[in-house]
N, C-alpha and C positions, 0 to 999 in steps of 0.2 A: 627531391620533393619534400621531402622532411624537414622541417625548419621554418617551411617557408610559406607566405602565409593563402589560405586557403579562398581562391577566388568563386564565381559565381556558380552554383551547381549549374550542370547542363538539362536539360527540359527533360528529358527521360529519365532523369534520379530525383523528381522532385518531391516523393514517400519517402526519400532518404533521410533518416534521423542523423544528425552528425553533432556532436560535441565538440564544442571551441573553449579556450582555455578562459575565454571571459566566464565561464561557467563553474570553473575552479574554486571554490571558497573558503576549502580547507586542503591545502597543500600537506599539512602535516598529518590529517585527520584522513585518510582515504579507506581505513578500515574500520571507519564511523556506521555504524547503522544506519539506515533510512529512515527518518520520521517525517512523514508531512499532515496538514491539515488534513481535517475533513468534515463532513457532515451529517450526521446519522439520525434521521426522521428529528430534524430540525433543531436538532442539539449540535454544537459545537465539539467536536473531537479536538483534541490538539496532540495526541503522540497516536498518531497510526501508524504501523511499524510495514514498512515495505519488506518485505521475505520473501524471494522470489524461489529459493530453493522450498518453502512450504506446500505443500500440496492442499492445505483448505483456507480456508477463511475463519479466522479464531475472534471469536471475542468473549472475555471473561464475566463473570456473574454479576463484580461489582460495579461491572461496567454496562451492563443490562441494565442494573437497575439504576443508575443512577440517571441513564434516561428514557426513567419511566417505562419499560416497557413488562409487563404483567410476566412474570416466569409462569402463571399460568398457558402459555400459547405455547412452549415448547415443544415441538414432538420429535420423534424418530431419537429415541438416546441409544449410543453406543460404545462400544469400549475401543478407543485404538492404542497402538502401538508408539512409545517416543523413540526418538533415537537412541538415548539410553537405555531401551527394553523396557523401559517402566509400561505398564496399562495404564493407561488416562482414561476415567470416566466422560464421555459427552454428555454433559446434560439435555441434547437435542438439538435441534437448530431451529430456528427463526429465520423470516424476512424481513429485511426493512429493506427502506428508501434511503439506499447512501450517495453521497456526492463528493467526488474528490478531485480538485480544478473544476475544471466543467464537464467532466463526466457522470452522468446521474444514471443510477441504474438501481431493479429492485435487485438486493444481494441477500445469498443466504449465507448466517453467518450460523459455527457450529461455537455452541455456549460450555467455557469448564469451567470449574469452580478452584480456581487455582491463583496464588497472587503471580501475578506476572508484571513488567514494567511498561508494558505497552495495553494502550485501551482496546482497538480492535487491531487481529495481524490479518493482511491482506499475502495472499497467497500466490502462486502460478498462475491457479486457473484464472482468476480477476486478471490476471496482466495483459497475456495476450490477444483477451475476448475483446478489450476495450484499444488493444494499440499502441500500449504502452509500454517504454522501455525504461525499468530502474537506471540508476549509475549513480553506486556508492561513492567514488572517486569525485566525481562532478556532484552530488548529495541532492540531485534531482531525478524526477521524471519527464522525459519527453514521448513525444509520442504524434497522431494528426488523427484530427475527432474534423469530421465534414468538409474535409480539404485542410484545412489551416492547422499550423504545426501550433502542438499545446507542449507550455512548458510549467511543471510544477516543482517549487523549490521546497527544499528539506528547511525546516524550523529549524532557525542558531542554537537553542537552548531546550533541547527537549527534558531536561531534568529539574524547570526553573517553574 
């Protein structure tokens, strides 16, 4: 079965996410990060970092502000833990209106004050709630939002 190429799913696997090799785009690249678009209360994102191993939803200060949203509304701050045992301050967390392909949902994101290379990180808990499966190798997301299979491609050049 291996090798050989993949005919029509049968009717009872049709929630079955499957990746085909037209979906390949960096053969050399498969321990590339995830970066795809998005949309954050009507600003443009362009490096949202998929992290599926993350446990929140991160987004940094200077990326709060830059759209527009008041650090006044912040509540609940906290201190956690990194995996290098450092404490990291929360500044709080916030909602907004995010959108990523075509899934829109209000998200809570927690706010540090830290430079990091990604604008907002989406985490575990976003993934599964919405249906969503990463894959660094293929540098997409797939997933099925109202029946119909959604497919979201990683950006060629997140550092450009």
């Amino acid at each position: 079965m291996v090798g050989r190429p993949m005919g029509k799913i049968p009717a009872g696997y049709e929630n079955v996410i499957v990746y085909r090799d037209k979906y390949v785009h960096f053969y050399l690249y498969h321990n590339k990060p995830l970066y795809v678009e998005s949309t954050t209360n009507g600003f443009l994102i362009r490096r949202t970092f998929i992290n599926d191993g993350s446990s929140m939803t991160l987004m940094s200060l200077s990326t709060l502000k830059a759209i527009n949203i008041d650090v006044k509304c912040l509540r609940c701050p906290m201190i956690i833990s990194s995996f290098d045992n450092k404490d990291i301050l929360m500044l709080g967390q916030v909602t907004m209106n995010f959108k990523i392909g075509s899934i829109q949902d209000q998200t809570y994101f927690y706010l540090i004050d830290d430079d990091v290379v990604y604008h907002p990180l989406i985490g575990r808990k976003f993934l599964p709630t919405h249906n969503i499966i990463p894959s660094f190798y293929h540098q997409c997301i797939k997933g099925y939002l109202k029946g119909k299979e959604l497919f979201i491609p990683a950006i060629k050049a997140s550092f450009e």
